[in-house]
GUPARO-645568 format. One line per 2 residues: their letters; for each residue x, y, z negated of N, C-alpha, C. Coordinates in Angstrom, 3 decimals, padded with zeros to 6 digits. Layout:
a = X,Y,Z,X,Y,Z,X,Y,Z | ...
END
This chain:
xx = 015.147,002.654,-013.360,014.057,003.526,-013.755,012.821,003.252,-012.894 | 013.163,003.110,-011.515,011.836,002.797,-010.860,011.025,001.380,-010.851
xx = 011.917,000.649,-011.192,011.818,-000.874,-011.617,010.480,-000.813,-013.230 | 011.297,000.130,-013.857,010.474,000.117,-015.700,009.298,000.939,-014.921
xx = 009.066,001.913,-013.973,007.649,002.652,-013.818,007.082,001.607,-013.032 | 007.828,000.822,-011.997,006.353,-000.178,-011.172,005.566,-000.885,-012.377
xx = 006.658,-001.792,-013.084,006.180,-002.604,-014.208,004.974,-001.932,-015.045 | 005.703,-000.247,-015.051,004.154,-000.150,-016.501,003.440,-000.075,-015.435
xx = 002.931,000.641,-014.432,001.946,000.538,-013.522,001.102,-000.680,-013.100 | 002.188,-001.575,-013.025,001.241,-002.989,-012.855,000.578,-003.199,-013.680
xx = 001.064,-003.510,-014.967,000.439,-003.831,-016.225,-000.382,-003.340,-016.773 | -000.730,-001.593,-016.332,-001.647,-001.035,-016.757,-002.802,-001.182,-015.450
xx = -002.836,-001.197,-014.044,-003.787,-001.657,-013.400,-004.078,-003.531,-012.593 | -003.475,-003.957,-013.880,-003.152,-005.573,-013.630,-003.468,-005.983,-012.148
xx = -002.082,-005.527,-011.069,-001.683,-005.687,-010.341,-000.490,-006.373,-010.004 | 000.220,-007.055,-011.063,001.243,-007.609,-011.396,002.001,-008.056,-009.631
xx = 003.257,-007.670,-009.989,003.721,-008.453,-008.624,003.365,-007.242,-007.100 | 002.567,-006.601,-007.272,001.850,-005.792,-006.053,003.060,-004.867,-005.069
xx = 003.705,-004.249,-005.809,004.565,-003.473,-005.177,006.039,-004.017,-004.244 | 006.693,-005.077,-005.109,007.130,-005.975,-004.604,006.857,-006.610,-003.591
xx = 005.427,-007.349,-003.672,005.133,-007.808,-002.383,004.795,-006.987,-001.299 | 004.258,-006.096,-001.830,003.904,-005.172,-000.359,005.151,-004.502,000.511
xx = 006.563,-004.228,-000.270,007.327,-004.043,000.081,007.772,-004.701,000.663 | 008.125,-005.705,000.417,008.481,-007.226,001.218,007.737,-007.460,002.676
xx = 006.199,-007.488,002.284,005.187,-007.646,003.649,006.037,-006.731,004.780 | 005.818,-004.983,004.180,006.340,-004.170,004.939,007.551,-004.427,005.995
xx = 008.351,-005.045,005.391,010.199,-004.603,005.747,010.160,-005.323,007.364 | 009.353,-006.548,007.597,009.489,-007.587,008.721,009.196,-006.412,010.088
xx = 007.755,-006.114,009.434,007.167,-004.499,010.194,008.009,-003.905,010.249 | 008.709,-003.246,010.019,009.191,-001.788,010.063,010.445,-002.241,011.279
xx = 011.161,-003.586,010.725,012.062,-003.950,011.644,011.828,-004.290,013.086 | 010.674,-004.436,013.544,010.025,-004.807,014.450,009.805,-003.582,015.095
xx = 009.373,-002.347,014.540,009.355,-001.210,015.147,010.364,-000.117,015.022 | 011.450,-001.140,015.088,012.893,-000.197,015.155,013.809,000.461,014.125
xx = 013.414,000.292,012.873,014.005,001.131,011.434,015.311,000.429,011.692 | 016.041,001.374,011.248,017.602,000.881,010.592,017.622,000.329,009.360
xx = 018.256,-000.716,009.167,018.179,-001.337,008.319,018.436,-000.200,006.607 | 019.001,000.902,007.285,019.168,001.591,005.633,017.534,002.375,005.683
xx = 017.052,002.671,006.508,015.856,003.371,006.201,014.571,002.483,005.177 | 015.159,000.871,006.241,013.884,-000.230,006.005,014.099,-000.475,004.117
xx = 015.571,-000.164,003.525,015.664,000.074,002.006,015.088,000.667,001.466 | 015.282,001.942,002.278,014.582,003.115,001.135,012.839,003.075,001.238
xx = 012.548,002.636,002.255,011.238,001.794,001.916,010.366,000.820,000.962 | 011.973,-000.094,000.901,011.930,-001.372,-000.132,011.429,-000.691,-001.575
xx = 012.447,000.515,-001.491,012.292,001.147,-002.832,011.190,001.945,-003.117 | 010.980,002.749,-002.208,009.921,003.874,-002.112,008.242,002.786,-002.343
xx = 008.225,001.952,-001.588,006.930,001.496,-001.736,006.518,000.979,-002.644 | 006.986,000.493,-003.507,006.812,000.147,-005.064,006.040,000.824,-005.754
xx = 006.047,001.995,-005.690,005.468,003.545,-006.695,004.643,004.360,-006.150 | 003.821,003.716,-004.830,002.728,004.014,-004.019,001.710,004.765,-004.908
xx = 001.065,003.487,-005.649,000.032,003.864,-007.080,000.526,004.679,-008.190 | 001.662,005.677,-008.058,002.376,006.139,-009.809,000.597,007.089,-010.027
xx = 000.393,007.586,-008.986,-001.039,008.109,-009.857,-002.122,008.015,-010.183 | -001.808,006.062,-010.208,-003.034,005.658,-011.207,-002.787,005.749,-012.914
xx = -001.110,006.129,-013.140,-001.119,005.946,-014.564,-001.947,007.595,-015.106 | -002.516,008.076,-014.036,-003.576,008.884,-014.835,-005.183,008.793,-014.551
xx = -004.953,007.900,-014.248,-006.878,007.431,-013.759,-007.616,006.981,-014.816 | -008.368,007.244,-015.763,-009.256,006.416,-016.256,-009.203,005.060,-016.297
xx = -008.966,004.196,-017.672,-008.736,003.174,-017.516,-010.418,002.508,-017.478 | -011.398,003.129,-017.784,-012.605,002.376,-017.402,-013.054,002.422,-015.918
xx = -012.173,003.424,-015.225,-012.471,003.217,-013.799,-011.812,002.694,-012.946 | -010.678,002.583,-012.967,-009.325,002.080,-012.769,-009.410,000.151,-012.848
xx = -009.883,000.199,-014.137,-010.212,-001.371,-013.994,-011.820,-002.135,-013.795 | -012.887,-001.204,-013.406,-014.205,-001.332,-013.482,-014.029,-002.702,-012.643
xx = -014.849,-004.243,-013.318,-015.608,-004.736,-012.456,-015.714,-004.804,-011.293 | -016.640,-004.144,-011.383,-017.937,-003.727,-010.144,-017.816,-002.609,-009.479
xx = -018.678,-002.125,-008.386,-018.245,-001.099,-007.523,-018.436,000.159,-008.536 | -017.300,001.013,-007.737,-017.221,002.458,-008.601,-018.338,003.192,-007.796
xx = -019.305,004.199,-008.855,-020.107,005.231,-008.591,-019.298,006.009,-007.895 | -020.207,007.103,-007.065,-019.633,008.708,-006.709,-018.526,009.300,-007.274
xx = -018.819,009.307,-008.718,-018.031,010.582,-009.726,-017.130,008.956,-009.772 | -016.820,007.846,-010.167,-015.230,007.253,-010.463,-014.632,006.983,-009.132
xx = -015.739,007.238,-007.744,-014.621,006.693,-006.484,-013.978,008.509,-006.447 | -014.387,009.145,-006.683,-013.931,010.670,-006.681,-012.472,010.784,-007.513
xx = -012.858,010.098,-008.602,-011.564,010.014,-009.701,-010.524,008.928,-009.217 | -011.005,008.362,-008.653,-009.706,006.675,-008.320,-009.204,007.428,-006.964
xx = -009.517,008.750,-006.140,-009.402,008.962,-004.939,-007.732,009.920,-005.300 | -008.009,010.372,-006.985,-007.029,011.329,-006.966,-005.946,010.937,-006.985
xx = -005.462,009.483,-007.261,-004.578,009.039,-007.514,-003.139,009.317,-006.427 | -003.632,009.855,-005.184,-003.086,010.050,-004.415,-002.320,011.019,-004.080
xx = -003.200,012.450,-004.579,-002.260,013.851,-004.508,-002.092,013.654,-006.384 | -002.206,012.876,-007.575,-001.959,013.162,-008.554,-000.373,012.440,-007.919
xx = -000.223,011.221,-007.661,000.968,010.513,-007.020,002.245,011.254,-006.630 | 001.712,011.749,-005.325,002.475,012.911,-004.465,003.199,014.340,-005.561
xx = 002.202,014.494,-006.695,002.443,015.596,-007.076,003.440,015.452,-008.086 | 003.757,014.002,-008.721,004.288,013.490,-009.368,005.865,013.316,-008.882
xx = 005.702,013.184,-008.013,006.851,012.709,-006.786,007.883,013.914,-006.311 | 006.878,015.151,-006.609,007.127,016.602,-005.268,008.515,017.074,-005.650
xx = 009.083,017.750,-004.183,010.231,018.394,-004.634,011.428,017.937,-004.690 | 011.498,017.140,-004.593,012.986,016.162,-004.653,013.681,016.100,-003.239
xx = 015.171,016.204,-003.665,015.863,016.176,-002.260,016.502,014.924,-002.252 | 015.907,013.792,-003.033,016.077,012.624,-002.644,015.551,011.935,-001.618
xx = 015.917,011.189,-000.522,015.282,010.668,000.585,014.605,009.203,000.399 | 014.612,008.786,-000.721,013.983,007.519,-001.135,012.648,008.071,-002.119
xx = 013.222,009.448,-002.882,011.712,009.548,-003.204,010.327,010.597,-002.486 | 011.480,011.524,-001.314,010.460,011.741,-000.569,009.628,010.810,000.184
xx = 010.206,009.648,000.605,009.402,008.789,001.306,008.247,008.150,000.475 | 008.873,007.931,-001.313,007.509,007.642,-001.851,006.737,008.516,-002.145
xx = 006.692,010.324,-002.192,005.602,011.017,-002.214,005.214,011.097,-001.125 | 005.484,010.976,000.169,004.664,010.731,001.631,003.588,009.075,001.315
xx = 004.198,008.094,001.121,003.392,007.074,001.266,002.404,007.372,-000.335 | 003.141,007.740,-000.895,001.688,007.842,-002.143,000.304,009.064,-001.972
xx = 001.189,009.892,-001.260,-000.055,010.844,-000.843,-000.839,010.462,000.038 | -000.361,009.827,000.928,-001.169,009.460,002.622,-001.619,007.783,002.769
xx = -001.357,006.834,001.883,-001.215,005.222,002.463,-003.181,005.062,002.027 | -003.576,006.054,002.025,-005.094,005.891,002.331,-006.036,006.945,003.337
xx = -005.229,007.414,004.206,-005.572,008.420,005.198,-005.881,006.633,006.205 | -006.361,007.411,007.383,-006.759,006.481,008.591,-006.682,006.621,009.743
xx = -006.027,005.937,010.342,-005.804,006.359,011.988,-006.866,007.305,012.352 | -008.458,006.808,012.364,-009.478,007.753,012.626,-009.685,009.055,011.809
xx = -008.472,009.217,010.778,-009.096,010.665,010.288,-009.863,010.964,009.497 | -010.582,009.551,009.377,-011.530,009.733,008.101,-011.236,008.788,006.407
xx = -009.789,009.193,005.901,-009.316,008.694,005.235,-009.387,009.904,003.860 | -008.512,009.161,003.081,-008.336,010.712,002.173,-006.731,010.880,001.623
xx = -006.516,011.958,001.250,-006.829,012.754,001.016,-007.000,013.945,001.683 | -006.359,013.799,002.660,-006.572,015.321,003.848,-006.970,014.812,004.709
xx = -007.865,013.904,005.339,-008.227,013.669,006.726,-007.438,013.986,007.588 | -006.171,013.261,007.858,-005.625,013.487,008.688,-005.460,012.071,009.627
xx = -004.881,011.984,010.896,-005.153,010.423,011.235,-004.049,010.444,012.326 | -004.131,009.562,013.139,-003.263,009.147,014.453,-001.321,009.375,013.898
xx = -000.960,010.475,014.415,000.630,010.201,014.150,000.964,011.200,013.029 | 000.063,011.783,012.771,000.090,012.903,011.703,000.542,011.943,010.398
xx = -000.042,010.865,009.915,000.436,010.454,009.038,001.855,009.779,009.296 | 002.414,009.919,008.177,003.945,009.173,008.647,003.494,007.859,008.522
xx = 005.042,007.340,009.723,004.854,005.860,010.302,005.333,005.217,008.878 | 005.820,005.475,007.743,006.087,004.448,006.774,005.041,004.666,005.786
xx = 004.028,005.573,005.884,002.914,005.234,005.227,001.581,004.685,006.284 | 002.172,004.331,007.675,001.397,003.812,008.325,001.339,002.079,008.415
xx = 002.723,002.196,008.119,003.146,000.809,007.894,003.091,-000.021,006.581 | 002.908,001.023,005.445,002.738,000.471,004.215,001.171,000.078,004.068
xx = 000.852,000.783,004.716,-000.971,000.602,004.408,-001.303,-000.549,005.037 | -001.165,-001.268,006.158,-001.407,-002.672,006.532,-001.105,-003.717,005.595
xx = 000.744,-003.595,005.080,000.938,-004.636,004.066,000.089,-004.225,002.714 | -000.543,-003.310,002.364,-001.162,-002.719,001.199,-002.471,-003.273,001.383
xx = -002.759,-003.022,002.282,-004.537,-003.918,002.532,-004.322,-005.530,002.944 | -003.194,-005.433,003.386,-002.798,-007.369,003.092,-002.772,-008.077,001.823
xx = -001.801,-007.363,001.098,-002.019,-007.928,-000.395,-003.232,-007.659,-001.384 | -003.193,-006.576,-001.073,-004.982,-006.493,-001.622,-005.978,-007.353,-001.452
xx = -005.986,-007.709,-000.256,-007.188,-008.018,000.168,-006.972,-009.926,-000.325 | -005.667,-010.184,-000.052,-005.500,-011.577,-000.455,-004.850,-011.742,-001.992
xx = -004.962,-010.808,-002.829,-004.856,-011.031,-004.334,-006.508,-010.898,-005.269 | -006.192,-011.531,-006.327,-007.300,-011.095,-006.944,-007.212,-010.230,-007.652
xx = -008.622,-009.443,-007.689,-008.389,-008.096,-008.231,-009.670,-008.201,-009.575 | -009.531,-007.183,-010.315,-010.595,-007.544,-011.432,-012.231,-006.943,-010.590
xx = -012.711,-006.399,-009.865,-013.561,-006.195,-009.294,-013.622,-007.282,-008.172 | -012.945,-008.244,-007.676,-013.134,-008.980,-006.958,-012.201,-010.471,-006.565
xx = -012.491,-011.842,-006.032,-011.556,-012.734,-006.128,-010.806,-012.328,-004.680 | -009.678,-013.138,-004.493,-008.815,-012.705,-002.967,-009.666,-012.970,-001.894
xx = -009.360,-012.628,-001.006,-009.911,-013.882,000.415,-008.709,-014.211,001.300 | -008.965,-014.961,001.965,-008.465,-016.076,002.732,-007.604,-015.111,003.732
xx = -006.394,-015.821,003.468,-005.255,-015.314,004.837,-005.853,-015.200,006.111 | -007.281,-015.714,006.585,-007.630,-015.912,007.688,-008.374,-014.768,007.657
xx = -009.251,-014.234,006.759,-009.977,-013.449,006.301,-009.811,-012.387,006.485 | -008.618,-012.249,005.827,-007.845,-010.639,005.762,-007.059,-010.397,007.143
xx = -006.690,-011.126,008.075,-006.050,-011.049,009.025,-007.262,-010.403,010.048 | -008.397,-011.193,010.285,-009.797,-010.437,010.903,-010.214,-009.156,010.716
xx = -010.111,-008.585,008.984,-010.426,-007.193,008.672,-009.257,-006.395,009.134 | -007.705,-006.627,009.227,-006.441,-006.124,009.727,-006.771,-005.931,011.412
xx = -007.139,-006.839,011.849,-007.472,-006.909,013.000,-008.831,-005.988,013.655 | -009.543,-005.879,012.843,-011.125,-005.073,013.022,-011.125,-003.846,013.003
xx = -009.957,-003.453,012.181,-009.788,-002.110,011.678,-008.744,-001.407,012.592 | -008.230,-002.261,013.351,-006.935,-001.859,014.466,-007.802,-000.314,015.271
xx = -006.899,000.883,015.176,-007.925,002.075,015.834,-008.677,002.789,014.836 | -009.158,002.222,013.909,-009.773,002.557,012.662,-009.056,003.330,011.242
xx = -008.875,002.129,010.951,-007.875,002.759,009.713,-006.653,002.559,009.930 | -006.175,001.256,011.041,-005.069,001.338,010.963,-004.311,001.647,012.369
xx = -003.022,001.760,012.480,-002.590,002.556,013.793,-002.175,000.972,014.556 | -002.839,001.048,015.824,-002.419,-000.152,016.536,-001.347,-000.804,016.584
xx = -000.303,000.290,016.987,001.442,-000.433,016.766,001.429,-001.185,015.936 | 001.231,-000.564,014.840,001.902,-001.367,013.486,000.539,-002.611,013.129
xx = -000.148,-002.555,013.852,-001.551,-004.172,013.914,-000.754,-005.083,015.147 | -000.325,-004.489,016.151,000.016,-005.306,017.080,001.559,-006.063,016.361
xx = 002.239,-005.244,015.324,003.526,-005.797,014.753,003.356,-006.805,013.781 | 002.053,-006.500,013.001,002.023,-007.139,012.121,001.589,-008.663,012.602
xx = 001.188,-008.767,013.825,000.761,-010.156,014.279,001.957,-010.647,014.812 | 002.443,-010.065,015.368,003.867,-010.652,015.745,004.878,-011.154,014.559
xx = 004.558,-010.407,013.693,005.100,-011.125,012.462,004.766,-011.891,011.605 | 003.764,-012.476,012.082,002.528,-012.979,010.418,003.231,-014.433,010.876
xx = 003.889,-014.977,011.226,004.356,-016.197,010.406,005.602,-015.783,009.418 | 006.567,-014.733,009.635,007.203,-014.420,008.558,006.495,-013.926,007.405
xx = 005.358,-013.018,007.943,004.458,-012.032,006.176,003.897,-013.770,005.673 | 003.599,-014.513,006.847,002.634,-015.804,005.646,003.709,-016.171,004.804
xx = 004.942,-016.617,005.381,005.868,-017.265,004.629,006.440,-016.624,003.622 | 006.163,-014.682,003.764,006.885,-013.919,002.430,005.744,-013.932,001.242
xx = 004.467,-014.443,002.284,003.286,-013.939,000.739,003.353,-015.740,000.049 | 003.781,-016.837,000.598,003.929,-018.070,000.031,004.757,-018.249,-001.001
xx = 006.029,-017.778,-000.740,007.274,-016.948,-001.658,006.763,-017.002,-003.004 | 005.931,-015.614,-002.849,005.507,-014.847,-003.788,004.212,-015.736,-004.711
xx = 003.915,-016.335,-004.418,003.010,-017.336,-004.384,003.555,-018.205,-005.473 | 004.291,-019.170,-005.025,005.312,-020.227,-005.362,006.175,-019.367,-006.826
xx = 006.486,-018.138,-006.830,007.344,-018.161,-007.739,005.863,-017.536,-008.855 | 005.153,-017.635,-008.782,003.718,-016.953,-010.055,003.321,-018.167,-010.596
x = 003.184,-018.959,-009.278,002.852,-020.901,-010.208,003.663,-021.045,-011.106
END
């Protein structure tokens, strides 16, 4: 079931492949900062369905080009407590972890994230950790508002943002790991050719 919702999700914000990989990026991280290997699963699983509340976003904003105005970055912002709200309530421990990372994997260490401005340890560490591999693949896929950039590229903005948006630990992990994340995003790479 969660497999058929990533799929329509991709397909409807032609992100193909996104959840997968970011999950993947994630897992090297998480192991690095101590998860048990059954937690670093329910991660595997949970992070997939980050975006479930874009399948109510506006598809002219959702896939715009070009930069979104005021009123569609307002609407693409909801996707987050629409996500969470989608998610709520469950005494499952694989899908509470995906209404934590779908509500929060755009909050910011500094607090000035959304949807609640919250920052430092307040956000949970597996939506602290998803958001690095989330702005990794982002930033090195192409998106319809923009082409990828360069592994070198995105590693500088990961790096710039350390304190910022993202929580140092998990910047200082992710470098310690980036010859495994290069070799998991090559993977992923290799099997789309």
């Amino acid at each position: 079931m969660l497999a058929a919702l990533v799929r329509c999700l991709e397909e409807r914000d032609q992100t193909e492949g996104h959840g997968a990989r970011v999950a993947a990026l994630a897992e090297p991280v998480a192991r690095l900062l101590g998860w048990s290997p059954d937690r670093i699963a329910v991660l595997r699983h949970a992070a997939p369905i980050h975006d479930v509340g874009k399948l109510v976003v506006r598809t002219e904003v959702l896939l715009k080009p070009g930069k979104l105005d005021s009123e569609e970055w307002a609407i693409q912002q909801t996707h987050t407590t629409t996500g969470a709200d989608m998610l709520a309530h469950s005494a499952n421990p694989l899908v509470q972890m995906a209404e934590d990372i779908a509500r929060t994997h755009h909050e910011r260490w500094d607090g000035g994230g959304y949807p609640d401005r919250i920052g430092g340890t307040e956000i949970p560490l597996g939506a602290r950790i998803f958001a690095v591999a989330d702005a990794l693949d982002a930033m090195t896929s192409d998106r319809p508002y923009r082409k990828a950039m360069s592994w070198a590229a995105a590693r500088r903005e990961i790096l710039g943002e350390s304190r910022r948006q993202f929580d140092p630990d998990v910047v200082e992990s992710f470098v310690l790991q980036e010859r495994s994340l290069r070799a998991i995003r090559r993977e992923f790479a290799d099997v789309a050719a």
